[in-house]
TIKELUM-963541 format. One record per residue (C-alpha): z negated, y, x. Coordinates in Angstrom, 2 decimals, decimal comma. Each point is the difference from the previous one (the first is absolute). Layout:
<nodes>
<node zz="Z" yy="Y" xx="X"/>
...
</nodes>
This chain:
<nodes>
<node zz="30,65" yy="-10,25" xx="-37,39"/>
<node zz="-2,56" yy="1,14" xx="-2,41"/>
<node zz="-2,47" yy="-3,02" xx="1,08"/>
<node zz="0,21" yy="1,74" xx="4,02"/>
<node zz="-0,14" yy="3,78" xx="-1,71"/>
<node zz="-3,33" yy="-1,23" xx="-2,10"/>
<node zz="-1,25" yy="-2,21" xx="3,40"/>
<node zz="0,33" yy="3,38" xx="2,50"/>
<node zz="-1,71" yy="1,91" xx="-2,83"/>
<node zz="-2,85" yy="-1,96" xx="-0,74"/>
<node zz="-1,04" yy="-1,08" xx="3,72"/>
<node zz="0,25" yy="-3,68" xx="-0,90"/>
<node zz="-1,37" yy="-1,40" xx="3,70"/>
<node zz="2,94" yy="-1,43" xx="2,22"/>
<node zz="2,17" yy="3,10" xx="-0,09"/>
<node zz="-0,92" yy="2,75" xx="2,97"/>
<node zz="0,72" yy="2,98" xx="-2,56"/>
<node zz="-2,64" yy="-0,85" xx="-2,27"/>
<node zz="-3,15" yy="-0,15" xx="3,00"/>
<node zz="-2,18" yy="2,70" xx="0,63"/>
<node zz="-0,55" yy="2,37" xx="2,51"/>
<node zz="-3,25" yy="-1,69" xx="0,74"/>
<node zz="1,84" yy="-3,92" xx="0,51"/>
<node zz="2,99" yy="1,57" xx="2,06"/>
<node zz="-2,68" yy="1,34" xx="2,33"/>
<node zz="-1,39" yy="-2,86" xx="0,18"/>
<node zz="3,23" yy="-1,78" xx="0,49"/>
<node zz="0,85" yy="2,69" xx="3,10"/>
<node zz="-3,56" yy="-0,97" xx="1,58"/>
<node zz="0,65" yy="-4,01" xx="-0,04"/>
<node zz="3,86" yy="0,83" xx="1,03"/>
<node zz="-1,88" yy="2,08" xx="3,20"/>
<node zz="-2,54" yy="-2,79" xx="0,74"/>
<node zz="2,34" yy="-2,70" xx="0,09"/>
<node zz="2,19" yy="1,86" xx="1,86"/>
<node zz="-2,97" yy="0,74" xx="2,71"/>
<node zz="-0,64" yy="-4,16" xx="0,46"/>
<node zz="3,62" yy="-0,52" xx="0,34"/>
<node zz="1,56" yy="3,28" xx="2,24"/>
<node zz="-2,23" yy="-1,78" xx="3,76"/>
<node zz="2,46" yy="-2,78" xx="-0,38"/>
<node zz="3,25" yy="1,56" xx="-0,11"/>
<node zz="-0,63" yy="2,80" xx="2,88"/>
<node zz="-0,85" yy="0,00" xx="3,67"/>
<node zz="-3,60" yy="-0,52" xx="1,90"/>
<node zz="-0,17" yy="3,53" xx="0,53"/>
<node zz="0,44" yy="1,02" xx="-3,77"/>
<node zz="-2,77" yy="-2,14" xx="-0,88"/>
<node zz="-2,10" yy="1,45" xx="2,40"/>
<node zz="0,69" yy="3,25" xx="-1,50"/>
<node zz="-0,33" yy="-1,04" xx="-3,49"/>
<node zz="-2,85" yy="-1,57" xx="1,03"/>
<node zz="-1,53" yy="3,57" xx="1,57"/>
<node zz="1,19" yy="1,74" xx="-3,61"/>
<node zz="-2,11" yy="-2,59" xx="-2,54"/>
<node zz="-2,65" yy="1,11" xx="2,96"/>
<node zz="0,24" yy="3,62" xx="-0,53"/>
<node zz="0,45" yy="-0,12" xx="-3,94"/>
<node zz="-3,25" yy="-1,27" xx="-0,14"/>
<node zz="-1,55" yy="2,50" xx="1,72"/>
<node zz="1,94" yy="2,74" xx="-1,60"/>
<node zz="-1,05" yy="-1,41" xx="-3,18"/>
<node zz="-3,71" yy="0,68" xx="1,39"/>
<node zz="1,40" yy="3,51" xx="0,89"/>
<node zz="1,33" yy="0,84" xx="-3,36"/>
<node zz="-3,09" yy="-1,25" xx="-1,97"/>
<node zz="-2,23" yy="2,51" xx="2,41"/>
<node zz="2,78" yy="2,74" xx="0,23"/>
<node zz="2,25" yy="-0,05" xx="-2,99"/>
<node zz="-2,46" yy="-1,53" xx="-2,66"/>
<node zz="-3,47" yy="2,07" xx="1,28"/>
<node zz="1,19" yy="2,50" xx="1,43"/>
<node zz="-1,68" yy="-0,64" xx="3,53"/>
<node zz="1,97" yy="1,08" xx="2,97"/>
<node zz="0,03" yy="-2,13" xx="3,22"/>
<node zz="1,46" yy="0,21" xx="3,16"/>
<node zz="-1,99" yy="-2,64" xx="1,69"/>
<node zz="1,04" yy="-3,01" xx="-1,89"/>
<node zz="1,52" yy="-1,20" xx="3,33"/>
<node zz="-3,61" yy="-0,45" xx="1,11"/>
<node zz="-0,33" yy="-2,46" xx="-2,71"/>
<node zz="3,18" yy="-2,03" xx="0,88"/>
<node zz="-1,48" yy="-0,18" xx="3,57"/>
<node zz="-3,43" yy="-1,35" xx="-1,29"/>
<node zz="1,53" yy="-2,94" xx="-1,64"/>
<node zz="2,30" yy="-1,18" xx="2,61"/>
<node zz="-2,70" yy="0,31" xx="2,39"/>
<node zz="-2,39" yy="-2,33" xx="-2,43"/>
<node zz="2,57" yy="-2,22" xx="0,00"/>
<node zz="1,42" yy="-0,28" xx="3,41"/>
<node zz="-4,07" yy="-0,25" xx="1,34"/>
<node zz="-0,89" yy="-2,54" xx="-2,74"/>
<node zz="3,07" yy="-1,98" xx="0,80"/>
<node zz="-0,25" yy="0,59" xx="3,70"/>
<node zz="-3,65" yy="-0,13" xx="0,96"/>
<node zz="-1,29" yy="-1,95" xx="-2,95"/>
<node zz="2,88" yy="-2,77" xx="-0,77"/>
<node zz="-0,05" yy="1,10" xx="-3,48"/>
<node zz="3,27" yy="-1,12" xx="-2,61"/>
<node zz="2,48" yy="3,11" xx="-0,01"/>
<node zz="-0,23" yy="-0,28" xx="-3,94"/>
<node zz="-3,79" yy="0,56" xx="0,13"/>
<node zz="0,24" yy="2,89" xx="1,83"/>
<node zz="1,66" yy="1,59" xx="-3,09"/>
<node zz="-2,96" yy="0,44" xx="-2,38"/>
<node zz="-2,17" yy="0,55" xx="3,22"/>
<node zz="2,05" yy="3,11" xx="1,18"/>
<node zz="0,22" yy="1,45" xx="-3,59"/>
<node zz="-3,42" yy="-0,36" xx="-0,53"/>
<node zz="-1,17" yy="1,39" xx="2,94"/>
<node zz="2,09" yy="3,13" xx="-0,24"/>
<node zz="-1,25" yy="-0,01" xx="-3,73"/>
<node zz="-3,20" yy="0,81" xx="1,18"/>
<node zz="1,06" yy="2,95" xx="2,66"/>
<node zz="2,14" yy="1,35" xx="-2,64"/>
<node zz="-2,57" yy="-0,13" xx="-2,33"/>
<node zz="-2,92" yy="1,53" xx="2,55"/>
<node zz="3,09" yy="2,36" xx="1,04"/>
<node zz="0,29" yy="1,19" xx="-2,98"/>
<node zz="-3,33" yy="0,89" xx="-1,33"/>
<node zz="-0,87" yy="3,18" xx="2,33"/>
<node zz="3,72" yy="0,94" xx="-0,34"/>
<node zz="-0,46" yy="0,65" xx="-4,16"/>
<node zz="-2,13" yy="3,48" xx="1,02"/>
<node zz="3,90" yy="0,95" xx="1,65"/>
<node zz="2,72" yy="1,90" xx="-1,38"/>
<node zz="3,42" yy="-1,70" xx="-0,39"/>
<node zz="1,30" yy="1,33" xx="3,79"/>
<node zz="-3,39" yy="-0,38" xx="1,70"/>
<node zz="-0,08" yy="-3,34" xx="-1,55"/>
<node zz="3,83" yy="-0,25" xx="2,15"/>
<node zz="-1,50" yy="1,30" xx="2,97"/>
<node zz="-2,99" yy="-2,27" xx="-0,20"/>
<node zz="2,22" yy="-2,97" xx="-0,27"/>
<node zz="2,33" yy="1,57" xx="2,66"/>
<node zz="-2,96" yy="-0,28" xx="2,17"/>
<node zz="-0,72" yy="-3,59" xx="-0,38"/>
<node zz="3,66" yy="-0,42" xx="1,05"/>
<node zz="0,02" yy="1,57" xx="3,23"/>
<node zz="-3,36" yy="-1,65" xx="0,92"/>
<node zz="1,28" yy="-3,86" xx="-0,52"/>
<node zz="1,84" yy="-0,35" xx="2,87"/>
<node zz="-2,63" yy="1,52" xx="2,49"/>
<node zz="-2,53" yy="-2,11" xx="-1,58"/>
<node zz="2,31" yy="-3,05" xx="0,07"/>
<node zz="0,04" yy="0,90" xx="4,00"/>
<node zz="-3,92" yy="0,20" xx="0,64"/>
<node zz="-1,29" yy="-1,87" xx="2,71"/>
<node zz="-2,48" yy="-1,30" xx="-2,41"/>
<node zz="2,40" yy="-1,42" xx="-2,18"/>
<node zz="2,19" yy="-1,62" xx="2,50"/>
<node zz="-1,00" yy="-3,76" xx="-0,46"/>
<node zz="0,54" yy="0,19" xx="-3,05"/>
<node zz="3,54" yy="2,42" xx="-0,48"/>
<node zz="1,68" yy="-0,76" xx="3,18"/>
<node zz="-0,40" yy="3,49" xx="1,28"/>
<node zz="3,51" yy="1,77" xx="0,57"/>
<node zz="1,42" yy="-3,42" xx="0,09"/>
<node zz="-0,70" yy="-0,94" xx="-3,93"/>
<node zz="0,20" yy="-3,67" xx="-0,78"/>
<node zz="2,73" yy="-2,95" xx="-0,06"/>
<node zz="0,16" yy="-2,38" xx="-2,97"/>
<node zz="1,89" yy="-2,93" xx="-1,13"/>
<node zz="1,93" yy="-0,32" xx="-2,45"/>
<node zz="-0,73" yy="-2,25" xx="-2,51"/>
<node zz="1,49" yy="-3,22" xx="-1,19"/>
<node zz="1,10" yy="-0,86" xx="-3,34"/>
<node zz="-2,18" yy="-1,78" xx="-2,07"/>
<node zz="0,17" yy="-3,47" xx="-1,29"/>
<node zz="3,61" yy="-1,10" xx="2,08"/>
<node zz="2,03" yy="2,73" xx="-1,61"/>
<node zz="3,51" yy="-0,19" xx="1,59"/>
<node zz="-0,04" yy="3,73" xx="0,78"/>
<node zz="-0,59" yy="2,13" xx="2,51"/>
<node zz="-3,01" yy="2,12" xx="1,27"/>
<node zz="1,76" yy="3,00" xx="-1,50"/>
<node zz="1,21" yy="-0,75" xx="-3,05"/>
<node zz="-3,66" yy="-1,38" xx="-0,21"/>
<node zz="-2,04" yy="3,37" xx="0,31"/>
<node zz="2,41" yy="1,66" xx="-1,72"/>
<node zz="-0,22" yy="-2,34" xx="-3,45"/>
<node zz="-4,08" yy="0,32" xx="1,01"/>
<node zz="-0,18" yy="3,50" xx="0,11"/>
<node zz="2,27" yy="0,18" xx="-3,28"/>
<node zz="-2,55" yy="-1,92" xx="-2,23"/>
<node zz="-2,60" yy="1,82" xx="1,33"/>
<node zz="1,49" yy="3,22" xx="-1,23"/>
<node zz="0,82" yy="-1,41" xx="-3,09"/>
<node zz="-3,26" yy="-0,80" xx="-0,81"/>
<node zz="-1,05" yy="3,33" xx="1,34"/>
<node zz="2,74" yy="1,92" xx="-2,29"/>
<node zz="-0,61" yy="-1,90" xx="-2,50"/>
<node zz="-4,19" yy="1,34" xx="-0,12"/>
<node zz="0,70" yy="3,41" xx="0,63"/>
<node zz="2,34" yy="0,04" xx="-2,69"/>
<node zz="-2,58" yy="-1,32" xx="-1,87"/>
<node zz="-2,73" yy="2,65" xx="1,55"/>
<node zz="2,01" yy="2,92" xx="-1,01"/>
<node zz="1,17" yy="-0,75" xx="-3,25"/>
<node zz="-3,44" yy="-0,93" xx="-1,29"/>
<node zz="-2,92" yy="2,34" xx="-1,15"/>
<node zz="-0,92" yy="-0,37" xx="4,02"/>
<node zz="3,45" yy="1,90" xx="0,86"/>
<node zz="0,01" yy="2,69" xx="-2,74"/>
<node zz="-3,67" yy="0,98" xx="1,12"/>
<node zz="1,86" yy="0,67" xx="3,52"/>
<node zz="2,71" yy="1,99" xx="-1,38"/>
<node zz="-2,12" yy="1,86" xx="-1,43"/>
<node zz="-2,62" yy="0,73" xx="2,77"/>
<node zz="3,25" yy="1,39" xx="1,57"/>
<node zz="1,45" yy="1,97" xx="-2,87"/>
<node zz="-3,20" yy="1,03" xx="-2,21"/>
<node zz="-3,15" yy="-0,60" xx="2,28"/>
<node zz="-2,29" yy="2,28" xx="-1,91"/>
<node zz="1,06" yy="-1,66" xx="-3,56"/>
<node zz="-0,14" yy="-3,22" xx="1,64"/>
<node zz="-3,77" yy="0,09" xx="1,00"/>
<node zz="-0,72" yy="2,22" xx="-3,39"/>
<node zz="1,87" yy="-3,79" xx="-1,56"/>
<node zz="-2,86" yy="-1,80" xx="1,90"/>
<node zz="2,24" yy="-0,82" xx="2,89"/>
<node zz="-2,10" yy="-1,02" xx="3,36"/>
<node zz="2,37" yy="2,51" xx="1,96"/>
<node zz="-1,96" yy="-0,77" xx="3,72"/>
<node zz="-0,09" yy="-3,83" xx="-0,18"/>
<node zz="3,47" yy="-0,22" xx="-1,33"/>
<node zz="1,68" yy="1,98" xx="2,50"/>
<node zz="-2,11" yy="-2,01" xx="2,34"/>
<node zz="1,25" yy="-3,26" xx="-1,03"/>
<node zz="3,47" yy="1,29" xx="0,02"/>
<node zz="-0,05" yy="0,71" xx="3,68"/>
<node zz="-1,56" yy="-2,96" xx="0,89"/>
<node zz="2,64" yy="-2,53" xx="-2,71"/>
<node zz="2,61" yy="2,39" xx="2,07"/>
<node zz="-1,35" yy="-1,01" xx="3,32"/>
<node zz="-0,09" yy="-3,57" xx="-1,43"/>
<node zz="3,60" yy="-0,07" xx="-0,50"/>
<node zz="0,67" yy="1,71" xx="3,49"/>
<node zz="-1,91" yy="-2,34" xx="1,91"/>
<node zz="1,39" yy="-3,19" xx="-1,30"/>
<node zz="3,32" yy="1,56" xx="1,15"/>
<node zz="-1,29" yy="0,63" xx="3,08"/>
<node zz="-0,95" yy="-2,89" xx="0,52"/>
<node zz="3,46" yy="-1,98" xx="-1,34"/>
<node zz="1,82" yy="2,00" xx="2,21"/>
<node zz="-1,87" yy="-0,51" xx="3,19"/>
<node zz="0,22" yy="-3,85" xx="-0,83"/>
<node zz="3,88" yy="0,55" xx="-0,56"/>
<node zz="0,77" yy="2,42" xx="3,20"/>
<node zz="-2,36" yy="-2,70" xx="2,06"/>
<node zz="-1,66" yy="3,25" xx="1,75"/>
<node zz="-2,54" yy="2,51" xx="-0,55"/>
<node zz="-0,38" yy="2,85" xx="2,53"/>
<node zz="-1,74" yy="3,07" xx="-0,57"/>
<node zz="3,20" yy="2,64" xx="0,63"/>
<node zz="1,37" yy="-1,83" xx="-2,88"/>
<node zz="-2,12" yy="1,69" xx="-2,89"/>
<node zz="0,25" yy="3,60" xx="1,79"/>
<node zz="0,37" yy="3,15" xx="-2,41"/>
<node zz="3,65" yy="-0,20" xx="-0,53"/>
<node zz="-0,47" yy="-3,68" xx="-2,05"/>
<node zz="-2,50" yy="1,82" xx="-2,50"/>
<node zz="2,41" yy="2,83" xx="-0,54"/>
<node zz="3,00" yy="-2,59" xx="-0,81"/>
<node zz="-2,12" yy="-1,66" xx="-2,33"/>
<node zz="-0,55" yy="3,44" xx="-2,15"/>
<node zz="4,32" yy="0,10" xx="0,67"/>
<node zz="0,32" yy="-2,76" xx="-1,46"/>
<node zz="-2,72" yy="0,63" xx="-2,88"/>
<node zz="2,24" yy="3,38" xx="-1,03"/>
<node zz="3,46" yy="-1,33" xx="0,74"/>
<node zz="-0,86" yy="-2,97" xx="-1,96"/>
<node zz="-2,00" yy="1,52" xx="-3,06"/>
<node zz="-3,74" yy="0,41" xx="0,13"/>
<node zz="-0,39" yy="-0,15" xx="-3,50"/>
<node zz="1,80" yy="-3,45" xx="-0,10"/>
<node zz="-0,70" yy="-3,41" xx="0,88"/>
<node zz="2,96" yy="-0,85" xx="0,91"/>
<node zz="0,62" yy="3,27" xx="1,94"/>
<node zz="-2,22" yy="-2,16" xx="2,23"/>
<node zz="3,28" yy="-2,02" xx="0,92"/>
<node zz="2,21" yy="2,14" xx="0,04"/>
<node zz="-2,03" yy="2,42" xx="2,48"/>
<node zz="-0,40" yy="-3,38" xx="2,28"/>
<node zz="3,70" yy="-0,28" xx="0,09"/>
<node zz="0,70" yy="3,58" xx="1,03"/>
<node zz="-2,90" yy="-0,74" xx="2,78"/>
<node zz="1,31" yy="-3,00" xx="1,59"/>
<node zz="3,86" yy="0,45" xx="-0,29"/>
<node zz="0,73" yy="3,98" xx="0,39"/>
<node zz="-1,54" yy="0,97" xx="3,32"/>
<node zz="2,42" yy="-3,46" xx="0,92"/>
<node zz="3,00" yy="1,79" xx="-1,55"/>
<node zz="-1,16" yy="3,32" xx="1,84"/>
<node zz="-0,36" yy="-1,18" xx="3,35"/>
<node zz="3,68" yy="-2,45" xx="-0,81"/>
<node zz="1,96" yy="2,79" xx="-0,78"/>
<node zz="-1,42" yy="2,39" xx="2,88"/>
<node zz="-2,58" yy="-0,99" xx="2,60"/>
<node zz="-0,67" yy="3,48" xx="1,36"/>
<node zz="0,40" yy="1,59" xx="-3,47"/>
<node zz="-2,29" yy="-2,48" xx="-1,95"/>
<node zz="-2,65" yy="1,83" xx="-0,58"/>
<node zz="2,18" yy="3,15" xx="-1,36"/>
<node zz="1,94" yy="-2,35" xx="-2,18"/>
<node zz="-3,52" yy="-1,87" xx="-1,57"/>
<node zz="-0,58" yy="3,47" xx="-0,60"/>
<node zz="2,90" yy="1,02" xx="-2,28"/>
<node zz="-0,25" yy="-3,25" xx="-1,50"/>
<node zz="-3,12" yy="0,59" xx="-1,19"/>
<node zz="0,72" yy="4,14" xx="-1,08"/>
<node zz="3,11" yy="-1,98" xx="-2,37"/>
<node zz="-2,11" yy="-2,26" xx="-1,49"/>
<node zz="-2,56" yy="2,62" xx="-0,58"/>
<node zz="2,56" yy="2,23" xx="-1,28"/>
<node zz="1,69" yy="-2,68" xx="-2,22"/>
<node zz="-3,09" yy="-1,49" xx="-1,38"/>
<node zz="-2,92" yy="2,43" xx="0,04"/>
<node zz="-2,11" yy="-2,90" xx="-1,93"/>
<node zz="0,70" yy="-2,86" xx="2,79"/>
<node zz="2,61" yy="-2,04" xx="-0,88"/>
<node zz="-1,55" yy="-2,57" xx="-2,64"/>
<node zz="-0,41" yy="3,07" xx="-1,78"/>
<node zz="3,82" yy="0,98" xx="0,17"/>
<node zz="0,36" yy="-3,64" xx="-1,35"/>
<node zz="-2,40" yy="0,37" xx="-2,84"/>
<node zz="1,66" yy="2,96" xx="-1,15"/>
<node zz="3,04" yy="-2,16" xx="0,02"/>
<node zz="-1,38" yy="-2,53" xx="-1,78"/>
<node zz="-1,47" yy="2,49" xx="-2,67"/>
<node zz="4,09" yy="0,88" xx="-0,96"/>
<node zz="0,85" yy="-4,07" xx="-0,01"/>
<node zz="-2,77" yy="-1,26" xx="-2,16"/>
<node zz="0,97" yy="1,54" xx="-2,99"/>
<node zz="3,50" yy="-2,02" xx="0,46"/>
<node zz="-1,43" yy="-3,10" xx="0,64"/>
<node zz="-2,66" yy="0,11" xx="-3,02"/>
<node zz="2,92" yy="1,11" xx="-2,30"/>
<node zz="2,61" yy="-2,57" xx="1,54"/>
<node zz="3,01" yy="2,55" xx="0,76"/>
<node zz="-0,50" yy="0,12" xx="3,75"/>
</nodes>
């Protein structure tokens, strides 16, 4: 009895009261991943297809939240960005017989660049001109996806078919559970950087461009080519999703990337947490499944019911909800660190 007393109060490795705060996280993050590679397998095509559009749409919420929630840059045109990369990939794949996975660093380079160009004029705007600008570039994709001039190339109004690829090296799965398990190491990787970007003396010069911008260039800070580089990393992120999720729907069309998409990606950024990284999940998964639930429990009501869906979880969790979770997690830690929870 006294041996387990002394063992729980000491930490000695092997007993879950003794680890830290720092190794259960760690513990809840591998618990999630392996969870993620395994879930595809035990529900229908359909779910995968969905879970496939939410690893998608975290990654480019995670590109949201670095711009929005980390600088302190407003957009409402990061739609336009989504449409860019599936359009590089669906014409590289299309027109040019390119590999669907090399269209991934090709899409999120190229909308590197227009986020980057993008974002240089827009650092002379205030916070909702900066919105408005952005708003803009929305409402013009479409049209310009349209142009005569550009019809070889998008499809016009028709957009453009892929395939779907195969699995790689024989694997005895399907085409589905294929993207999906693609798309899901590509966001790892991706989390796994930005986490890296944000926690590092790159990320607190970001934070603080947002909260202290005249002590942050008094501190030396480059305030113009940093907020620069944000927008276009943010693009980065938002293209390669773009881009995974035209290769996963098979389709790109230009009514697909209208207004309404860049306003559920800023949705999602708030429901989920904009000051979070993985708010960036969480906001996917209120994008993909709640209009669904909306429109399930009331087809000529769905849009009134989205809406009071979103005024409760506004209401409930003013901070999106990974920040009604860390708050949670603040009350817990203390228990775990001590061993009586």
């Amino acid at each position: 009895m006294a041996v387990q007393q002394k063992s729980a109060q000491t930490g000695v490795p092997g007993t879950f009261a003794g680890l830290s705060p720092s190794a259960w996280q760690a513990i809840g993050i591998a618990a999630i991943i392996a969870a993620a590679f395994v879930l595809p397998f035990i529900v229908a095509s359909y779910r995968v297809f969905q879970m496939t559009l939410i690893v998608d749409y975290a990654i480019a919420l995670l590109g949201l939240n670095m711009l929005t929630g980390y600088n302190g840059q407003f957009s409402l045109g990061h739609g336009a960005f989504l449409a860019i990369g599936g359009y590089t990939a669906a014409i590289l794949m299309a027109h040019a017989g390119v590999p669907y996975w090399v269209t991934i660093p090709a899409a999120g380079s190229i909308c590197f660049i227009v986020g980057f160009l993008f974002g240089l004029p827009a650092l002379r705007l205030q916070p909702l001109y900066l919105a408005l600008a952005t708003l803009a570039l929305a409402v013009a994709t479409s049209p310009l996806l349209k142009y005569r001039a550009f019809q070889h190339w998008t499809g016009g109004s028709q957009g453009i078919l892929l395939n779907k690829p195969r699995p790689p090296f024989g694997l005895p799965i399907t085409g589905d559970h294929w993207l999906y398990l693609f798309s899901l190491m590509v966001a790892i990787v991706l989390f796994w950087c930005g986490w890296n970007l944000l926690r590092g003396r790159i990320g607190r010069a970001i934070v603080a461009i947002r909260d202290q911008p005249i002590a942050a260039e008094t501190m030396g800070i480059n305030s113009a080519l940093f907020k620069s580089l944000t927008f276009g990393v943010s693009a980065f992120y938002t293209g390669i999703a773009g881009a995974l999720s035209a290769i996963a729907v098979q389709f790109v069309a230009p009514d697909t990337f209208g207004l309404l998409l860049s306003i559920s990606l800023l949705v999602g950024s708030v429901i989920g947490g904009m000051w979070s990284i993985a708010g960036a999940v969480i906001g996917a998964v209120f994008i993909v499944f709640v209009p669904n639930w909306a429109g399930a429990i009331s087809t000529a009501l769905a849009g009134a019911i989205y809406g009071v869906f979103l005024i409760m979880f506004m209401y409930v969790a003013p901070f999106g909800i990974a920040g009604a979770l860390y708050g949670l997690w603040l009350k817990v830690r203390p228990k775990l660190s001590d061993g009586t929870g």
